[in-house]
N, C-alpha and C positions, 0 to 999 in steps of 0.2 A: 875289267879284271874278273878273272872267273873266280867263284868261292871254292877253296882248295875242301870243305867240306860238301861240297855239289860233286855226287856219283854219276850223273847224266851228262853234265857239259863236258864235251874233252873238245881237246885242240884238233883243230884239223891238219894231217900231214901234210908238209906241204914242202912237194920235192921239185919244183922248179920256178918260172915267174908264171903269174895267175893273173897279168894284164901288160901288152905290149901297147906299143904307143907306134905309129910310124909318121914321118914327113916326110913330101917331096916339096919339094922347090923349082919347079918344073918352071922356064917362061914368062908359059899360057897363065900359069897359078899355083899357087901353091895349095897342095893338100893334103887333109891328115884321115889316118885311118887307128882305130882304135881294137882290139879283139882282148876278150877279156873272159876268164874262165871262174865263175862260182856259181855256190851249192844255194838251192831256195831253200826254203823253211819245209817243202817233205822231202827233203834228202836228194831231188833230182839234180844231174851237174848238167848246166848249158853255159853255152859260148855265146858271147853275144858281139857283133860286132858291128859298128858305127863310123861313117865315113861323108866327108865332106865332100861338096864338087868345086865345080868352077866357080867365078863369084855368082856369075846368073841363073846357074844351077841349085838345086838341092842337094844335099846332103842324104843318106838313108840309115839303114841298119838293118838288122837280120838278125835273130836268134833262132840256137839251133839246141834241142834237147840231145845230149849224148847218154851212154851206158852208163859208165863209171867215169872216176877221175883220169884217168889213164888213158881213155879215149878222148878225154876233152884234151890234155896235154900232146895227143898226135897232131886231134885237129887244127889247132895253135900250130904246132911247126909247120905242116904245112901248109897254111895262111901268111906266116912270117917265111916263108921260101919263096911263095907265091910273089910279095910284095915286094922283096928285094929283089927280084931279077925284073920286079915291072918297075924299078928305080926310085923305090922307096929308101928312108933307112929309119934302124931304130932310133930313137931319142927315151 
């Protein structure tokens, strides 16, 4: 809960969703992939995102530093475009 008497802490805007989730069900295996957008403790906004493989395989991830909020929310949709036409879907 923030203290309504704290002049520092504000809320963060937040104009869209700030972590997708996707499955496939493919077959071969089923796999998920994860892309998630928040702010570290000096204000920087990155995307990070996480992803399983086959069963014998690994899994990885990737984090990317972006500019502002608003560049990390493009980079998201196109990650979430990316992934449904490769036959993912949201959950």
């Amino acid at each position: 809960m923030i203290d309504s008497a704290d002049n520092v802490t504000h809320m963060l805007p937040v104009t869209g969703p700030l972590r997708l989730n996707f499955f496939t069900d493919q077959p071969d295996a089923a796999r998920l992939f994860v892309a998630d957008l928040t702010q570290d403790l000096l204000g920087d906004w990155i995307v990070t995102q996480c992803w399983t493989g086959k069963p014998q395989a690994r899994g990885g991830g990737r984090v990317t530093v972006v500019n502002d909020q608003e560049a990390g929310f493009r980079l998201i949709q196109k990650i979430a475009q990316k992934k449904e036409k490769g036959g993912y879907r949201l959950i």
